[in-house]
Rosetta silent file (secondary structure, phi, psi, omega in degrees, C-alpha in Angstrom):
SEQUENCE: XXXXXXXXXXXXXXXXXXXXXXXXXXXXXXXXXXXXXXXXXXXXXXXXXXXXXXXXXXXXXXXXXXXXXXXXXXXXXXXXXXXXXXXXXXXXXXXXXXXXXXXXXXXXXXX
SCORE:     score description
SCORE:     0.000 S_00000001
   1 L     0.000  -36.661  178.723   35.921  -21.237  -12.447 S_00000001
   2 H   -51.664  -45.672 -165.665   38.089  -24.343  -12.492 S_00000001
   3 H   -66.301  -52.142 -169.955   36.719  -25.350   -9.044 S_00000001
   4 H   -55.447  -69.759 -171.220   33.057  -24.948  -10.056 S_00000001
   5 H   -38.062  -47.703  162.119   33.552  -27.430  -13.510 S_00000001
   6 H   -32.000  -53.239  171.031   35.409  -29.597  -11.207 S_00000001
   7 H  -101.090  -12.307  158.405   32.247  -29.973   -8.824 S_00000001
   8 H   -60.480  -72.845 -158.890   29.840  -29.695  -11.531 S_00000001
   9 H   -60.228  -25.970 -164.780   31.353  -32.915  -13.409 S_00000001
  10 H   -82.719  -25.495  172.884   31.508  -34.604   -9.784 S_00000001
  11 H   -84.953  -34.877  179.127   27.718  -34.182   -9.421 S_00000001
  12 H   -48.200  -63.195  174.678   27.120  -34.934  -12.977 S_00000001
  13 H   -66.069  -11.806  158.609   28.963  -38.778  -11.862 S_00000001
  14 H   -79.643  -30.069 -173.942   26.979  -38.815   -8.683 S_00000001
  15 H   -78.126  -28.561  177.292   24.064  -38.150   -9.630 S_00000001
  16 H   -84.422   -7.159 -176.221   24.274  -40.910  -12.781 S_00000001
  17 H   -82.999  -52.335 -156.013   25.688  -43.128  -10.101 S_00000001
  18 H   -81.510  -47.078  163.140   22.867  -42.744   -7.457 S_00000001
  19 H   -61.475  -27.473  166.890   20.422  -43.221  -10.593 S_00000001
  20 H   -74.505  -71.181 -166.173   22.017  -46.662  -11.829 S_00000001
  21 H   -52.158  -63.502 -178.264   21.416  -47.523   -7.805 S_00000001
  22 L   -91.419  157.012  150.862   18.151  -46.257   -7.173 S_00000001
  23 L  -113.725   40.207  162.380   14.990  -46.561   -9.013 S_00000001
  24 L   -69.868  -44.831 -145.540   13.443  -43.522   -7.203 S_00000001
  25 E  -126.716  128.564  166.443   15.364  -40.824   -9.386 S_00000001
  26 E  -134.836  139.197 -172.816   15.569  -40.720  -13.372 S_00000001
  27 L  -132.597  152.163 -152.751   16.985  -38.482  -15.889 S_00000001
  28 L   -88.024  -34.387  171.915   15.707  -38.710  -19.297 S_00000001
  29 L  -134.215 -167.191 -176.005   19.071  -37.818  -21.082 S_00000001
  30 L   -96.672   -7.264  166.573   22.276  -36.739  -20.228 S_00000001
  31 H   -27.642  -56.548 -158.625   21.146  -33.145  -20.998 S_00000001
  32 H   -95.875  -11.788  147.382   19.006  -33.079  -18.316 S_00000001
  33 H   -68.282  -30.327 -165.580   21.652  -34.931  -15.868 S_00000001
  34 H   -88.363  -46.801 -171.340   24.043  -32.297  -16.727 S_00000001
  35 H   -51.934  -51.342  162.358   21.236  -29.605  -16.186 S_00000001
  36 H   -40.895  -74.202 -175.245   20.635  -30.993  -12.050 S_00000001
  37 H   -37.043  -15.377  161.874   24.023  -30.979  -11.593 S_00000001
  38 H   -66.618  -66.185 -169.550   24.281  -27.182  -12.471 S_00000001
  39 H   -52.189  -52.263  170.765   21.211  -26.441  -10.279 S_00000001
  40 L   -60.690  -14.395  172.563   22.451  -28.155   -7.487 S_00000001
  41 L   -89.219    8.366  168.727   25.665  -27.156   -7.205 S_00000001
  42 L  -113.428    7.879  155.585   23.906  -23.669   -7.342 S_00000001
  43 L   -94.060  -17.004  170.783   21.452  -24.249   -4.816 S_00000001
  44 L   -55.936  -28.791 -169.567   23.856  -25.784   -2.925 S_00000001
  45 L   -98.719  -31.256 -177.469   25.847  -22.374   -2.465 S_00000001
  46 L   -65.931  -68.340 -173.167   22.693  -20.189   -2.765 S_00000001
  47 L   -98.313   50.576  151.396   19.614  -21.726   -0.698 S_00000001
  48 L  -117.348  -43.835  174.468   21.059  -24.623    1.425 S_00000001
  49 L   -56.554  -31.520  176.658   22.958  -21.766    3.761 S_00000001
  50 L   -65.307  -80.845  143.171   20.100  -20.332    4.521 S_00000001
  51 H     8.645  -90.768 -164.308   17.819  -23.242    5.037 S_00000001
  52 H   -67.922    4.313 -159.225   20.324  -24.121    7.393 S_00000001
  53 H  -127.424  -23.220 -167.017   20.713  -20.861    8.907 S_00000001
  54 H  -113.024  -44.566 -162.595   16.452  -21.150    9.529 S_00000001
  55 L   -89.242   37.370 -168.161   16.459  -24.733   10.318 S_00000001
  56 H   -76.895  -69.749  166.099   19.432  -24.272   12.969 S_00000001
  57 H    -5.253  -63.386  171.699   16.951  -24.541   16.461 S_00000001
  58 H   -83.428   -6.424  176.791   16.131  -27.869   14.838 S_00000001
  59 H   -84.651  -25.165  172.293   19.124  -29.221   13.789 S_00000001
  60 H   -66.439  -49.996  158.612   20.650  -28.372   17.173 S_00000001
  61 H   -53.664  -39.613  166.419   17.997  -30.738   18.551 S_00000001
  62 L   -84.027   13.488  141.630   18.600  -33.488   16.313 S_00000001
  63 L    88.565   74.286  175.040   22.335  -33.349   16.983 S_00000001
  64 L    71.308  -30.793 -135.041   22.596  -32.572   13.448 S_00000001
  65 L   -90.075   -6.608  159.209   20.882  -34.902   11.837 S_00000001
  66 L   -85.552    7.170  179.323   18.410  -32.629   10.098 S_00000001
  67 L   -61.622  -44.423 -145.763   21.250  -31.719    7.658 S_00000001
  68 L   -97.913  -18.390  179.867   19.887  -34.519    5.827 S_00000001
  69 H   -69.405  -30.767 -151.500   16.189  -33.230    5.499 S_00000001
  70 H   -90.966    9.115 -156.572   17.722  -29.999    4.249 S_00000001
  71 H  -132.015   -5.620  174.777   19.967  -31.801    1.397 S_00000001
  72 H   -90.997  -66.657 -170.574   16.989  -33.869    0.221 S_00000001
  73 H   -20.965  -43.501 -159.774   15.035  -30.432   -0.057 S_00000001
  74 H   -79.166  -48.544 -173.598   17.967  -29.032   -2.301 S_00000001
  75 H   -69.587  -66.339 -160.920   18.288  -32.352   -4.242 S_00000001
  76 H   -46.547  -66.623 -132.187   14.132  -32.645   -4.801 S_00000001
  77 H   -77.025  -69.296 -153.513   13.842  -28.626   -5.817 S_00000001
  78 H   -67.654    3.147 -178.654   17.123  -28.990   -8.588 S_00000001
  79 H  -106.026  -16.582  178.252   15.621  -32.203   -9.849 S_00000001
  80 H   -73.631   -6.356 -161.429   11.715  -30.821   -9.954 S_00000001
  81 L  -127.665    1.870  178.395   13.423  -27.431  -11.598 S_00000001
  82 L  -123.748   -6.466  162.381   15.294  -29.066  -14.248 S_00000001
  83 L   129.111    6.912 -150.710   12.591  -31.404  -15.405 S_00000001
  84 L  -120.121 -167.072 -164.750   13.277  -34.886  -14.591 S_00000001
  85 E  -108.112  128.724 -160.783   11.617  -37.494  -12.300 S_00000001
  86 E  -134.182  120.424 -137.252   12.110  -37.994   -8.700 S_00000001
  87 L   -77.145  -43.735 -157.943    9.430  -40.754   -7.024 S_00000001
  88 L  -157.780  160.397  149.388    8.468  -38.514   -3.125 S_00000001
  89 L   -40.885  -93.526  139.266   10.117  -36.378   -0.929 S_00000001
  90 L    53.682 -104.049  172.787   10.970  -39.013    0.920 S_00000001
  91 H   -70.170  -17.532 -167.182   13.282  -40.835   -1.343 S_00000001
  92 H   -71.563  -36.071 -151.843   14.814  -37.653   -2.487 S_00000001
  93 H   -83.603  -46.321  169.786   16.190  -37.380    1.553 S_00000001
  94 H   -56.021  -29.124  172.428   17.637  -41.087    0.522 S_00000001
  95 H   -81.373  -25.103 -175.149   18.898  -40.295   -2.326 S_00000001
  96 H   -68.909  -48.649  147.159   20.662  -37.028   -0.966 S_00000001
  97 H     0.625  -92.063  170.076   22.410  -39.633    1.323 S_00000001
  98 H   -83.774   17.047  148.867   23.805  -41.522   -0.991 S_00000001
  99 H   -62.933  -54.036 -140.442   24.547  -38.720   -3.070 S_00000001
 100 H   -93.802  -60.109 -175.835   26.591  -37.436   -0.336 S_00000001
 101 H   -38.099  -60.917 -149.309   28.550  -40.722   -0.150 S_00000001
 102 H   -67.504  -48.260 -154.141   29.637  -41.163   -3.587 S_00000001
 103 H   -75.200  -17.641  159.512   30.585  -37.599   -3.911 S_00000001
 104 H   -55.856  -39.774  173.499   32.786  -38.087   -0.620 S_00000001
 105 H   -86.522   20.014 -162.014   34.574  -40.811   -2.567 S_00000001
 106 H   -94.094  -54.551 -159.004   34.789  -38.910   -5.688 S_00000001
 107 H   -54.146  -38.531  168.139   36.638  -36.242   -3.534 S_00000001
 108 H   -50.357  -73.699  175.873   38.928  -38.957   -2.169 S_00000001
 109 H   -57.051   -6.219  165.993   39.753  -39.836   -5.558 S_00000001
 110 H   -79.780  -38.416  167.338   40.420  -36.563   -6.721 S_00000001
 111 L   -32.903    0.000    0.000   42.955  -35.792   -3.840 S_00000001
């Protein structure tokens, strides 16, 4: 339970970080920041193994690199499911990016 709060609050600061950075992705309060950050870390464990488990054939062709289609998918679906505004598809796969970053250096700083 510890672990999950732990990676909740870490999306909760990426996700307000990657919104001060981009103007693709907006959340109208922090309500509704805190709410993505639930869904995604729970689509992250539910639906991105699968998804990645379907999209393997192509990911083996792009020497991985379709990891990143399937982490925009995850980010667009928890920010369309919790209410808040995200510009395209697109930018979501950019934002998922640099999503990805920050929350590498969060984990560095957590260490």
């Amino acid at each position: 339970m510890k672990k999950m709060m732990i990676v909740w609050a870490a999306n909760i600061i990426s996700l307000w970080v990657v919104d001060a950075l981009m103007k693709s992705i907006a959340f109208y309060d922090f309500w509704a920041l805190a709410l993505t950050a639930l869904l995604l870390s729970i689509l992250n464990v539910t639906l991105k193994p699968f998804l990645k488990l379907l999209s393997l054939p192509i990911s083996i062709l792009t020497l991985g690199l379709f990891s990143w289609v399937i982490d925009g998918i995850v980010l667009y679906l928890a920010i369309k499911l919790s209410g808040s505004y995200i510009s395209s598809f697109g930018m979501a796969v950019v934002d998922s990016i640099i999503l990805s970053l920050v929350n590498s250096g969060l984990g560095l700083l957590m260490e």
